[in-house]
Backbone bond lengths (Angstrom), bond angles and torsions (degrees), N, CA, C in turn:
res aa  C-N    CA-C-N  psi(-1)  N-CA   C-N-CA  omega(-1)  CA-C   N-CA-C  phi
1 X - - - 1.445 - - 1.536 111.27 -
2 X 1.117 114.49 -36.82 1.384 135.06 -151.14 1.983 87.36 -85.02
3 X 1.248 116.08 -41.43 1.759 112.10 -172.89 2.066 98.56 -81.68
4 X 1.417 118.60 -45.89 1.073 103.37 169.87 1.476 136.74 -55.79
5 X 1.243 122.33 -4.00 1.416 142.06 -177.63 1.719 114.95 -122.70
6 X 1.388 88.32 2.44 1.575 91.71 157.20 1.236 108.67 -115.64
7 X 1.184 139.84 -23.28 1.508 171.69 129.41 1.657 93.47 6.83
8 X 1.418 107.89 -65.71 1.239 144.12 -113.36 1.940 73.45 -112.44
9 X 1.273 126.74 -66.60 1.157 127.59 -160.56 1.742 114.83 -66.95
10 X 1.475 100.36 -21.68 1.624 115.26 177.59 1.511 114.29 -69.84
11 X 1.875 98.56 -34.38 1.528 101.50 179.98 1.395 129.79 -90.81
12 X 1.429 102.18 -2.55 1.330 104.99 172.19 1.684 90.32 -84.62
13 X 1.295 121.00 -58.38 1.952 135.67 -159.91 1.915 90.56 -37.50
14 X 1.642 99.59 -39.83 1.542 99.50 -166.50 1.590 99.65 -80.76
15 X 1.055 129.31 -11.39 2.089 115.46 -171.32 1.480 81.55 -99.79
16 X 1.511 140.07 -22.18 1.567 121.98 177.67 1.563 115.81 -68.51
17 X 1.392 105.83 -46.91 1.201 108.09 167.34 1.121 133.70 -68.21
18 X 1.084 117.35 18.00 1.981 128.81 -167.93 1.725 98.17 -148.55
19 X 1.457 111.69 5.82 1.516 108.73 134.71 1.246 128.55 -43.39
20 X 1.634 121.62 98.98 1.407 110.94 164.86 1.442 149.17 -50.08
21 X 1.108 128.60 145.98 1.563 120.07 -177.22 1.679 102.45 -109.41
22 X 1.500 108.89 -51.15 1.204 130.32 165.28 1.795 111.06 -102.51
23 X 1.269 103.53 91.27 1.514 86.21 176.85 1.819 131.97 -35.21
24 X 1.124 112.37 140.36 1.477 107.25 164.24 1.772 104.81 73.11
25 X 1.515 118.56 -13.51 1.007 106.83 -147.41 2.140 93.27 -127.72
26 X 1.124 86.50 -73.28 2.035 107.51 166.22 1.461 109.42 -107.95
27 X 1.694 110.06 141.07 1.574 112.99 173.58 1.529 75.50 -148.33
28 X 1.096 112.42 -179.18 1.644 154.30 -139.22 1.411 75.11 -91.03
29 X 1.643 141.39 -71.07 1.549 122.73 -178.96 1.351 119.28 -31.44
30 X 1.551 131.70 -22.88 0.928 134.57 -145.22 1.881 104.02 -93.44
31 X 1.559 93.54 -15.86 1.327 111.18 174.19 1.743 115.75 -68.27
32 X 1.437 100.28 -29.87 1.572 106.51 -142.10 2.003 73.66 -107.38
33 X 1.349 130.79 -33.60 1.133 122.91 172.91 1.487 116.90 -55.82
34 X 1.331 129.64 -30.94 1.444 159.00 162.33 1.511 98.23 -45.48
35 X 1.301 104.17 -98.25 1.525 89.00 171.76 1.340 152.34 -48.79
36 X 1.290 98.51 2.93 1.641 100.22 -159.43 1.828 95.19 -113.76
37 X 1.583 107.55 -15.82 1.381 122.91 155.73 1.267 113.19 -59.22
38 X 1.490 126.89 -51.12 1.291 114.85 -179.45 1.575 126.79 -90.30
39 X 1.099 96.32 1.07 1.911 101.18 -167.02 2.275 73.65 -100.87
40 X 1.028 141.45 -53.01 1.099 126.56 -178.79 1.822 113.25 -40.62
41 X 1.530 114.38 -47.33 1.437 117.91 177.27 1.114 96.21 -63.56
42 X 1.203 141.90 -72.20 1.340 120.95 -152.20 1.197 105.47 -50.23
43 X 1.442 113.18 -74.18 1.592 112.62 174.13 1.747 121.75 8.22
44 X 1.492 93.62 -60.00 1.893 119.69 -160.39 1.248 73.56 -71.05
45 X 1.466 146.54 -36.10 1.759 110.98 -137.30 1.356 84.83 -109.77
46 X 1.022 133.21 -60.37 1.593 152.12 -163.06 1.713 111.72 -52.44
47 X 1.550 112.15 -35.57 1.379 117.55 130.18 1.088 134.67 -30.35
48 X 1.454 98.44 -63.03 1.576 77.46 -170.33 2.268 93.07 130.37
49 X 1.257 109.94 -60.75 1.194 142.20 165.83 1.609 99.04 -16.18
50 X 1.159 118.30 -101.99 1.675 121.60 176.71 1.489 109.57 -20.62
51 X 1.445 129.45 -46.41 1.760 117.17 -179.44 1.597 117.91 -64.53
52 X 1.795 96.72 -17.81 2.013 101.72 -163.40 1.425 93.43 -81.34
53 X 1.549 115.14 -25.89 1.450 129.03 -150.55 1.972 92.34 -89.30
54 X 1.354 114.49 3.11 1.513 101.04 174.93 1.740 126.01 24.82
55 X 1.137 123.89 -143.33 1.370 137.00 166.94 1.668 108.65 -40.59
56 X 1.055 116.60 -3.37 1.731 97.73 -159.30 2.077 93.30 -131.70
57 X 1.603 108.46 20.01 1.526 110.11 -174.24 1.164 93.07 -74.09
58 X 1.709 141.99 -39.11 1.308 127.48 -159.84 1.616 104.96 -76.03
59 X 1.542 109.75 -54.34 1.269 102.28 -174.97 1.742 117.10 -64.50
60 X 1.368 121.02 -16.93 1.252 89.78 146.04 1.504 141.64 -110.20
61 X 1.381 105.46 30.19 1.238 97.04 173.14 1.672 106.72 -84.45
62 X 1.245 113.74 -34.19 1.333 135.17 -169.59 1.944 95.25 -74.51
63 X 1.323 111.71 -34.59 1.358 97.74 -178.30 2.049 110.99 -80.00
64 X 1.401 115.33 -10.97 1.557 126.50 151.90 1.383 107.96 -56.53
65 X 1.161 121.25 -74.11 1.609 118.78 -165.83 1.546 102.76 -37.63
66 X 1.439 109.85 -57.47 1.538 113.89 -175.59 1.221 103.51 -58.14
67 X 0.876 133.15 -55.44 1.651 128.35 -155.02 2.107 100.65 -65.72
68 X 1.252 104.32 -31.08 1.654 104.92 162.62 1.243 97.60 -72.19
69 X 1.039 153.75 -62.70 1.286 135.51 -169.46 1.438 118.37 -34.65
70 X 1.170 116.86 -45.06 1.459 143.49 -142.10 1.461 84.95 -86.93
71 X 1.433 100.05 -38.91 1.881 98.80 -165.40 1.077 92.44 -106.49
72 X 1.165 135.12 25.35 1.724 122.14 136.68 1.799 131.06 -97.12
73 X 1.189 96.48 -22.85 1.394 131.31 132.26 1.562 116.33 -23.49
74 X 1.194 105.49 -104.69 1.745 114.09 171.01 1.105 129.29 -67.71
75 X 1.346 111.76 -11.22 1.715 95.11 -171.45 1.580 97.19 -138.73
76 X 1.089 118.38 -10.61 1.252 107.75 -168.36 2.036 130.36 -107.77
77 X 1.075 93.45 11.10 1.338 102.10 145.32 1.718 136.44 -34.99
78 X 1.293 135.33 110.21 1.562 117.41 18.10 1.381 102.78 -115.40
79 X 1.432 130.15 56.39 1.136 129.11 178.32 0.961 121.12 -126.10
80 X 1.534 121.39 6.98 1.499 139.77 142.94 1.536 122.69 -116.02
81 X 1.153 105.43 72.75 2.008 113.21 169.53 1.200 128.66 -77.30
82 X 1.485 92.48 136.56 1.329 106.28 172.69 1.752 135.90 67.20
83 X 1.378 96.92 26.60 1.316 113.98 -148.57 1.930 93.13 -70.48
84 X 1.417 131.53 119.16 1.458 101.11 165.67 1.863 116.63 -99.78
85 X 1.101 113.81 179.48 1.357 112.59 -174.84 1.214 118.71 -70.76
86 X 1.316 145.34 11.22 1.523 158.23 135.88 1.471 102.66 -49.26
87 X 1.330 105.22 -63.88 1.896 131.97 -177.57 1.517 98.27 -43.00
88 X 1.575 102.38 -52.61 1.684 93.28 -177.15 1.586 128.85 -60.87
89 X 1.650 87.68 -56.98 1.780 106.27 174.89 2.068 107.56 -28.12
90 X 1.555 97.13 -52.82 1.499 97.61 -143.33 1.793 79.07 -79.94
91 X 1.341 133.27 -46.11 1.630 137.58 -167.04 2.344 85.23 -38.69
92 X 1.050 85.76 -55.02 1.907 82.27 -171.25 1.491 105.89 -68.81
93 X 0.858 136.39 -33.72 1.274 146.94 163.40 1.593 116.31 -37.31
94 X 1.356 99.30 -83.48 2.098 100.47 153.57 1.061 134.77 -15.83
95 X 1.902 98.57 -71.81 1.472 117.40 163.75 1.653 132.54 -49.58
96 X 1.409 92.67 -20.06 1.482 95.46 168.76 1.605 115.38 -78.08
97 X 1.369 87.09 -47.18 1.777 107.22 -177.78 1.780 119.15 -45.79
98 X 1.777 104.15 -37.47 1.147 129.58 178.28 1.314 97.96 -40.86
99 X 1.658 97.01 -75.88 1.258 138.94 -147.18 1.689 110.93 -60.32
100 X 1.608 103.36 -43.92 1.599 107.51 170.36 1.591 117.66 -79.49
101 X 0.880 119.40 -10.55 1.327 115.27 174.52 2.057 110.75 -80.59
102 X 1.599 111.81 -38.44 1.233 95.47 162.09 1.136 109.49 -78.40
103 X 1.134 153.73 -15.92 1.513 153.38 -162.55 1.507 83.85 -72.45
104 X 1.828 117.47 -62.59 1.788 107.93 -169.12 1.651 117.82 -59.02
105 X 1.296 101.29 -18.47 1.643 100.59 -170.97 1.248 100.24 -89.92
106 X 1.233 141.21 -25.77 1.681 123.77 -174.54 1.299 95.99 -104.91
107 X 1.182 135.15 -14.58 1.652 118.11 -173.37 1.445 102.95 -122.88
């Protein structure tokens, strides 16, 4: 009882967060993609990581965002719905946005 009602509490948590702001385009994930762009840069820099990564820090920071995508995609059911491929484009898009704005403030 106790897993169906947690089940149950993820899928509502997931249709709140997939409240649109911009239909089709931004929802409320789009917030948490935002942050999770920039708490990833810091990460890279504050490491240490982003300086070893020379010329090739953007493409992989940008190749992370995707690879969450990917694993929301495959694995992350039902706590990522309904996502369509517009939804994706712009989710990396954010995350970039996140992501360059700490990139301008520490470097």
């Amino acid at each position: 009882m106790a897993t169906s009602t947690l089940n149950q509490l993820r899928i509502e948590f997931a249709k709140f967060l997939s409240t649109p702001i911009i239909p089709g385009i931004i929802n409320l994930w789009s917030i948490v993609h935002f942050f999770a762009g920039a708490l990833i840069m810091f990460l890279l820099i504050v490491t240490g990581i982003w300086a070893k990564l020379d010329k090739f820090g953007w493409v992989f920071f940008i190749g992370l965002l995707i690879l969450w995508e990917v694993f929301e995609i495959v694995v992350g059911k039902p706590l990522f719905l309904g996502e369509t491929p517009l939804d994706i484009i712009f989710d990396i898009i954010i995350g970039t946005i996140g992501g360059y704005i700490v990139f301008k403030l520490l470097l």
